[in-house]
C-alpha positions as CSV (number, residue, x, y, z in Angstrom):
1,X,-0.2,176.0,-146.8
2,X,3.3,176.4,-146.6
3,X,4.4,179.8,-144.6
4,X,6.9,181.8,-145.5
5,X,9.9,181.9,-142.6
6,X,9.8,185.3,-140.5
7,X,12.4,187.3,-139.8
8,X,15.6,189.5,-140.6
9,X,17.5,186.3,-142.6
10,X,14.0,185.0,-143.8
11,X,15.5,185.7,-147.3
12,X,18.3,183.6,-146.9
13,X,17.0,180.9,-145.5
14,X,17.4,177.3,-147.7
15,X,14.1,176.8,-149.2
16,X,11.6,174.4,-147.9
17,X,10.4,171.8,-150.5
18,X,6.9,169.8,-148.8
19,X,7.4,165.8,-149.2
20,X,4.5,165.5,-151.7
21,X,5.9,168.1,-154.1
22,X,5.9,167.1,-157.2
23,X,9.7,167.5,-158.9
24,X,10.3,167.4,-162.5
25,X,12.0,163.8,-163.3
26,X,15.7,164.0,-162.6
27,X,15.7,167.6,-161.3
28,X,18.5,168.2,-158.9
29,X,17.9,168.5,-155.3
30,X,18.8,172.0,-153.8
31,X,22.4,172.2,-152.1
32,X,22.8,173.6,-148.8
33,X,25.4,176.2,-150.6
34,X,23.0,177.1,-153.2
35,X,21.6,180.8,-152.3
36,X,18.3,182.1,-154.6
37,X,18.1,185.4,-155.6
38,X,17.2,188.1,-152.9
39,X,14.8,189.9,-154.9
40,X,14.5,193.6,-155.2
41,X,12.8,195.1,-151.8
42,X,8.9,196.5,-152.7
43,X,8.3,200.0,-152.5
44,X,4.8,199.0,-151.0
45,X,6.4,196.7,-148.1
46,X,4.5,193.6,-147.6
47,X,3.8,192.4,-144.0
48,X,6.5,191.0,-143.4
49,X,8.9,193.8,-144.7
50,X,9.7,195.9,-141.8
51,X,12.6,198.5,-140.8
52,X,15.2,196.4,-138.5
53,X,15.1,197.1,-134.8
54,X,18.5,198.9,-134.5
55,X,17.1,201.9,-136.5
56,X,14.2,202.1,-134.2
57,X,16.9,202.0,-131.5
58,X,18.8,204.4,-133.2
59,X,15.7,206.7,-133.3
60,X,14.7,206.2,-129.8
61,X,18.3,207.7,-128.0
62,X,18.6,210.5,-131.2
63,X,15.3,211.5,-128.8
64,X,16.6,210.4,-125.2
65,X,19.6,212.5,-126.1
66,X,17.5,215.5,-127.6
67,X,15.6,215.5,-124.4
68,X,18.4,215.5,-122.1
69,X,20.1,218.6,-123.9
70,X,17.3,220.5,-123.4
71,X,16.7,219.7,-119.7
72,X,20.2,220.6,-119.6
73,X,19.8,223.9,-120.9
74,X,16.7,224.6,-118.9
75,X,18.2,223.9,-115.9
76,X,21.7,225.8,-116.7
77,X,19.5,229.0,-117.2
78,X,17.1,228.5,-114.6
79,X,20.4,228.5,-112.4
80,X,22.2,231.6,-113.7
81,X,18.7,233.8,-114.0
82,X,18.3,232.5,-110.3
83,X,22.3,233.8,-109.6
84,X,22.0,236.7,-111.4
85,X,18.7,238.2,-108.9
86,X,20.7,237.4,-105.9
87,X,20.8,240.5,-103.7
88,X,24.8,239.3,-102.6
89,X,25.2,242.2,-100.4
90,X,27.2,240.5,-97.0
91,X,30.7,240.5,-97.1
92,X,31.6,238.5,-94.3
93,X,34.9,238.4,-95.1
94,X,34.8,242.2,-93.5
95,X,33.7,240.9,-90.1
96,X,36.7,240.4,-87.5
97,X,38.1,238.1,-85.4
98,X,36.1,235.1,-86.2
99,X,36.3,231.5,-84.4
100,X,37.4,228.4,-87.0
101,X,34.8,227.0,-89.3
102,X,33.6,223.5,-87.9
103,X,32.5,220.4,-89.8
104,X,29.5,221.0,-91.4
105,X,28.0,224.0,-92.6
106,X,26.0,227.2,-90.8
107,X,23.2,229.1,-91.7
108,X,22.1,232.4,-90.1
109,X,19.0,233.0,-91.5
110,X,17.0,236.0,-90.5
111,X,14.0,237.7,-91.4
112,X,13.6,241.9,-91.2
113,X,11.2,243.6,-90.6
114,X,12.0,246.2,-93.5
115,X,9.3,248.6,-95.1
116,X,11.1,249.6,-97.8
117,X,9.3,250.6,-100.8
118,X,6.1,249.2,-99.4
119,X,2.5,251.5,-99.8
120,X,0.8,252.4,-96.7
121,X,-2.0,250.7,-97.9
122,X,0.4,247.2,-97.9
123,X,1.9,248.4,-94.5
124,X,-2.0,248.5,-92.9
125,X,-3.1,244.8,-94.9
126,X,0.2,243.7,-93.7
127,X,-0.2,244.9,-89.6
128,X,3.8,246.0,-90.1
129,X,3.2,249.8,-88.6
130,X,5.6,252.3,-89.1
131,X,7.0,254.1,-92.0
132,X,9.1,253.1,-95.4
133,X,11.8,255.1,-94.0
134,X,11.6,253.2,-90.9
135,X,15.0,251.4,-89.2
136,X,15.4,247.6,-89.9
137,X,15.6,245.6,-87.0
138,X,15.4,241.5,-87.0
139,X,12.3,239.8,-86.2
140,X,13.7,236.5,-86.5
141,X,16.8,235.0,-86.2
142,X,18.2,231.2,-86.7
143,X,21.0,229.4,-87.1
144,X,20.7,225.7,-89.5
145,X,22.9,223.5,-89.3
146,X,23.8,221.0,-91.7
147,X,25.6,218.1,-91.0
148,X,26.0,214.1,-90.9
149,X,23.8,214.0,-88.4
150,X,20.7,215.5,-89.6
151,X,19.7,219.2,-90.2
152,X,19.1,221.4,-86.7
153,X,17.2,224.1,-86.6
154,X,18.4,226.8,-84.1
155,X,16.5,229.8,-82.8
156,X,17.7,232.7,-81.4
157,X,15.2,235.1,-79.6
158,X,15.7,238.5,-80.4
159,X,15.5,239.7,-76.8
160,X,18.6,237.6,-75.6
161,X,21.1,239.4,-73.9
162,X,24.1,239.0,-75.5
163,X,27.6,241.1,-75.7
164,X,27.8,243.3,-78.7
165,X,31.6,243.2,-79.3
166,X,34.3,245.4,-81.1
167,X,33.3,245.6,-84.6
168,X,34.5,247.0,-88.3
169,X,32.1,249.5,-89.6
170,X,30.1,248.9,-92.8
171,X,29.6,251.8,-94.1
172,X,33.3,253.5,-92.7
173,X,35.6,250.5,-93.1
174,X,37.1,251.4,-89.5
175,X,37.3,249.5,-86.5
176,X,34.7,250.4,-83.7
177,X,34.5,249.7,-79.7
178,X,32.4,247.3,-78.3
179,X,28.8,248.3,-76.8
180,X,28.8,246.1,-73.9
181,X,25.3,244.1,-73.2
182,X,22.4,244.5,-75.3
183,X,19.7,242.8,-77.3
184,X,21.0,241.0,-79.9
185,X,18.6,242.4,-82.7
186,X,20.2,245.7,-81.9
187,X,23.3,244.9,-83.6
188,X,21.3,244.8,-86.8
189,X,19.9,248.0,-86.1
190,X,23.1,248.9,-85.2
191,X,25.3,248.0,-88.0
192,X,23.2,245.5,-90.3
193,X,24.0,242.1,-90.8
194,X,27.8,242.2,-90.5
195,X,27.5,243.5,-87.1
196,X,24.9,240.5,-86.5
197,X,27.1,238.0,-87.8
198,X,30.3,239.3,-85.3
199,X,27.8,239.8,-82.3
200,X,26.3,235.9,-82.9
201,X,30.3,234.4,-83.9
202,X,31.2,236.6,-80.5
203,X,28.5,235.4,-78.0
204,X,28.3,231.8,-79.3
205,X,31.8,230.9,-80.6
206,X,30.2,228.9,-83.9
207,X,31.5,230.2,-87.5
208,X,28.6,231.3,-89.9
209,X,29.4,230.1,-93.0
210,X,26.3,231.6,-95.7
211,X,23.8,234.3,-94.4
212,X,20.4,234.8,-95.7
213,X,17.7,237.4,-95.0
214,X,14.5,238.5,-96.1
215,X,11.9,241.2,-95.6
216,X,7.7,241.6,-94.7
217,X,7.4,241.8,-98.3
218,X,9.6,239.4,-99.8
219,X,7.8,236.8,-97.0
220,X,4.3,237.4,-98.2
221,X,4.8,237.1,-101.4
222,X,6.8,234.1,-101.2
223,X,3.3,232.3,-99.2
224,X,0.9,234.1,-101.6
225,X,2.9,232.7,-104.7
226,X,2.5,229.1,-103.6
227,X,-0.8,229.7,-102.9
228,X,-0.9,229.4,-99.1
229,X,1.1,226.9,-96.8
230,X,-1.2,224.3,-94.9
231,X,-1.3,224.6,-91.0
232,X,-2.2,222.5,-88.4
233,X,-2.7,225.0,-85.2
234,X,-2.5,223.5,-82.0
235,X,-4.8,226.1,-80.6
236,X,-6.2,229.4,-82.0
237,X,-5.0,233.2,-80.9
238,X,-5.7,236.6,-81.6
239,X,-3.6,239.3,-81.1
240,X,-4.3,242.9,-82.5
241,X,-0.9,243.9,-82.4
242,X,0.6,241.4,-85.7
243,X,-3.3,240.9,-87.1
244,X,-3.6,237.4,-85.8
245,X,-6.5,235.6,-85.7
246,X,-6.5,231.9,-85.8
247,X,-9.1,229.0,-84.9
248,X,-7.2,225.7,-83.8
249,X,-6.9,222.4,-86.6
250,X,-6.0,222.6,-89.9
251,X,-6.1,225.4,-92.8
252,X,-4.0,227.4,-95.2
253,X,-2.2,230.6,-94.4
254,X,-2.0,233.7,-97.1
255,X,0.8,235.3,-97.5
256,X,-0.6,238.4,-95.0
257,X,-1.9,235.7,-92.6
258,X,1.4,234.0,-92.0
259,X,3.0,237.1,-91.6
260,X,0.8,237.8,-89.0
261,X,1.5,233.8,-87.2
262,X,5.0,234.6,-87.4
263,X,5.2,237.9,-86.1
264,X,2.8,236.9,-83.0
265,X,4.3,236.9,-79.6
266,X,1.8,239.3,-77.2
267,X,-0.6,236.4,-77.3
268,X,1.7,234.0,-75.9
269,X,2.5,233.9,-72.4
270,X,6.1,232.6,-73.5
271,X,6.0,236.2,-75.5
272,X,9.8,235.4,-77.6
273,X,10.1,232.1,-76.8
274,X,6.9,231.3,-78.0
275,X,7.2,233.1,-81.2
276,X,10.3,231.2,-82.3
277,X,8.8,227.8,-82.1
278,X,5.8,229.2,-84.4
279,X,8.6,230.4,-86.7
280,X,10.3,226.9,-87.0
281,X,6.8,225.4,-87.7
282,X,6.1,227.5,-90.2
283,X,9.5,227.8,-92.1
284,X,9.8,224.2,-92.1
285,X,6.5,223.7,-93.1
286,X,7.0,226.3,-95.8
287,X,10.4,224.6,-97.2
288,X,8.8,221.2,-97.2
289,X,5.8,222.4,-99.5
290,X,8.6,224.2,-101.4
291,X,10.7,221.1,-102.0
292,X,8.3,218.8,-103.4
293,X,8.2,217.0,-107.0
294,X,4.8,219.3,-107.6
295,X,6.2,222.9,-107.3
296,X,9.4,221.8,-108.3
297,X,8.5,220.5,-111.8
298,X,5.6,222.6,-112.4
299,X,7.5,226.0,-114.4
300,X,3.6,228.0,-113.4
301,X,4.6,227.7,-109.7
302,X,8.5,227.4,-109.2
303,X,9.1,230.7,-111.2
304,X,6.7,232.6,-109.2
305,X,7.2,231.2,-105.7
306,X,11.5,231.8,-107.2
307,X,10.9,235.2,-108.3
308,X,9.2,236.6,-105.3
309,X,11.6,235.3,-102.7
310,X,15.1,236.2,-105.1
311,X,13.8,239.9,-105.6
312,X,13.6,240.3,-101.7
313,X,16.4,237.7,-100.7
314,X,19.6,239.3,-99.0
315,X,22.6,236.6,-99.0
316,X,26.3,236.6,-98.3
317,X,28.8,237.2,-101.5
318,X,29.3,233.2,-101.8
319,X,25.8,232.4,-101.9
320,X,24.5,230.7,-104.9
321,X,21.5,228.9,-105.5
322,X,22.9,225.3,-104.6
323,X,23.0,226.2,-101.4
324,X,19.8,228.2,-100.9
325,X,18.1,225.2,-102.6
326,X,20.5,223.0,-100.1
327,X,19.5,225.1,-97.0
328,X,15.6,224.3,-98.1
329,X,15.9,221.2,-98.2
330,X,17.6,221.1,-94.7
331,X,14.7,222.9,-93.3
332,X,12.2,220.4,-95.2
333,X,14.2,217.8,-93.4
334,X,13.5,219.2,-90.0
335,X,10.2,219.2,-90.4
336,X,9.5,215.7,-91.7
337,X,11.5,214.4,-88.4
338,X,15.1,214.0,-89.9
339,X,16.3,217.2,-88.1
340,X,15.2,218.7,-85.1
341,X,14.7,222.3,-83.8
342,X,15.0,224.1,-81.0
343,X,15.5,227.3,-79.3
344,X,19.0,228.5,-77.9
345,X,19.0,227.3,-74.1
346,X,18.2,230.0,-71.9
347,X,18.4,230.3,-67.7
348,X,16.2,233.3,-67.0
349,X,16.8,237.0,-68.1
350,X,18.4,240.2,-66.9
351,X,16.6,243.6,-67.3
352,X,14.1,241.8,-69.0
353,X,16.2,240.3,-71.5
354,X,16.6,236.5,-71.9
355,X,20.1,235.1,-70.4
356,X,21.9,232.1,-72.0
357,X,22.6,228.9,-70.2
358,X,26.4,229.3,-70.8
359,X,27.4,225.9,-70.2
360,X,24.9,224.3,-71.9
361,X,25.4,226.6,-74.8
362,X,29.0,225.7,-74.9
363,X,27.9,222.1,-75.1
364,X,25.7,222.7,-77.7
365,X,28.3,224.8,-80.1
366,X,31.1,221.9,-79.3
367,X,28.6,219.3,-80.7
368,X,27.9,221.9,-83.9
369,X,31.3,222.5,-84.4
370,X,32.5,218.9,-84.6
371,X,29.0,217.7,-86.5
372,X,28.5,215.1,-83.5
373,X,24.2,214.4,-82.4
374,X,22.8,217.4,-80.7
375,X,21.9,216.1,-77.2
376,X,21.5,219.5,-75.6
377,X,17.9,220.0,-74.8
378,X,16.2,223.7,-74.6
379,X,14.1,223.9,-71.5
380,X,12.0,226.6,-72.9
């Protein structure tokens, strides 16, 4: 049985006539230029009636297009919502005599130990102590760098000695003398994080670039909301003091239980030095479960985990949240092995405070500075 051609031009095809079909006598012979009659299309289309492929084409980017606008728009809010709660309180353009920026870009990121607006019942779950009206003092402090070379983590134990140099008030506006040798988390409790970002330019000679802080509070909520960050401990600790009790091997950490890991240092024979290597573990470990594809494009746990850590988050003036999402990342980096971390090199102490290895220190900044490979090593 003859078939009908398929196809968009089967209409206008030259029709087929079988060898054996019988012609009238002395009918002509189709010519080539000889066209029949397109008839009329159905309304009930036939099998082989079908819309042509570029309106299905047509359709399909209409919706590519449709869904691109709207991830647009999602992502345009999410960003200015995200702006807007930025606490941008740091005006580091207030802090004096600073050394040139470098290549790359510098992170001091610090976490408080602020009780502000927290319950005494929160303060007891939480091991903080104290009062709400309490002074702020920093129980962490690091420098990130980002560079060419990879991400490297920094810390800086809050017992160094370091000089805590002439300074421009805060509050007053006014310049004020220097204090001589101290620790360096007194210059927060000093003069808050301006004075902390002179005394750290001062003693190490690196420019920060973006400051970040946040509180006890902020920090819990931020572990709780992703619903714990996996650990693997080396070996378990107690200590009474920050609430700690851990068993070695892996498990997940609360929000009040890695408070209590970070805050840890009377269980460690190392004390500060100790401390600031669980710190780096557990930030990095923190950004990396941040920064993947299932908190990121799950709405029920980026908001949250967003939310908790913006309403408590303290940042510089030129903040924004490219860069905190870029300083995550960073940190994510360091702990998958594409950055390193390490503590600021130290050569003993003095009065009980932690001395610097100057030289190697210097060595260290150069390489920061000019975004060459770290090869300073941190004894400690």
């Amino acid at each position: 049985m003859h078939q009908r051609p398929r196809g968009r031009y089967a209409d206008f095809q030259e029709p087929y006539e079988p060898a054996h079909a019988a012609r009238p006598p002395n009918s002509a012979p189709f010519l080539p230029t000889q066209r029949p009659a397109v008839p009329p299309r159905s309304e009930h289309p036939g099998p082989y009636d079908f819309e042509p492929a570029p309106r299905r084409r047509g359709k399909g980017k209409r919706i590519l297009i449709s869904v691109l606008v709207i991830l647009l728009v999602v992502a345009a809010g999410t960003y200015f919502w995200a702006d807007s709660k930025l606490r941008k309180e740091v005006d580091l353009s207030k802090v004096i005599d600073r050394p040139a920026a470098g290549e790359g870009t510098n992170y001091l990121i610090v976490g408080s130990d602020s009780r502000k607006g927290m319950s005494a019942a929160r303060r007891k779950s939480l091991h903080t102590g104290g009062s709400a009206e309490a002074g702020q003092r920093t129980d962490s402090m690091m420098i990130l760098h980002v560079g060419s070379h990879g991400p490297t983590l920094i810390s800086l134990p809050r017992d160094s000695n370091v000089t805590i140099p002439e300074f421009r008030g805060s509050a007053s506006g006014r310049i004020r003398p220097a204090m001589g040798a101290n620790k360096l988390n007194a210059s927060y409790a000093f003069d808050g994080p301006q004075l902390l970002v002179r005394t750290v330019e001062y003693n190490t000679g690196l420019h920060i670039d973006h400051y970040a802080e946040i509180g006890f509070t902020g920090f819990a909520d931020i572990v709780d909301a992703m619903g714990g960050v996996e650990m693997d401990l080396d070996k378990g600790f107690t200590d009474k003091w920050s609430g700690a009790d851990f068993k070695a091997g892996k498990q997940t950490l609360n929000g009040t239980q890695a408070l209590a890991y970070v805050r840890t240092r009377h269980a460690f024979t190392g004390s500060d030095l100790d401390r600031t290597k669980n710190q780096q573990k557990f930030l990095s470990a923190l950004a990396s479960q941040v920064a993947t594809p299932g908190t990121l494009l799950d709405p029920f746990t980026l908001y949250p985990v967003m939310s908790a850590g913006l309403d408590t988050l303290v940042v510089d003036k030129d903040m924004n949240p490219y860069l905190l999402g870029k300083m995550f990342f960073a940190m994510k980096d360091v702990n998958s092995g594409e950055g390193r971390s390490m503590n600021m090199p130290v050569s003993g102490s003095v009065g009980g405070n932690l001395q610097w290895d100057r030289p190697k220190v210097k060595q260290l900044v150069d390489e920061l500075k000019n975004d060459a490979p770290v090869t300073v090593t941190s004894d400690r």
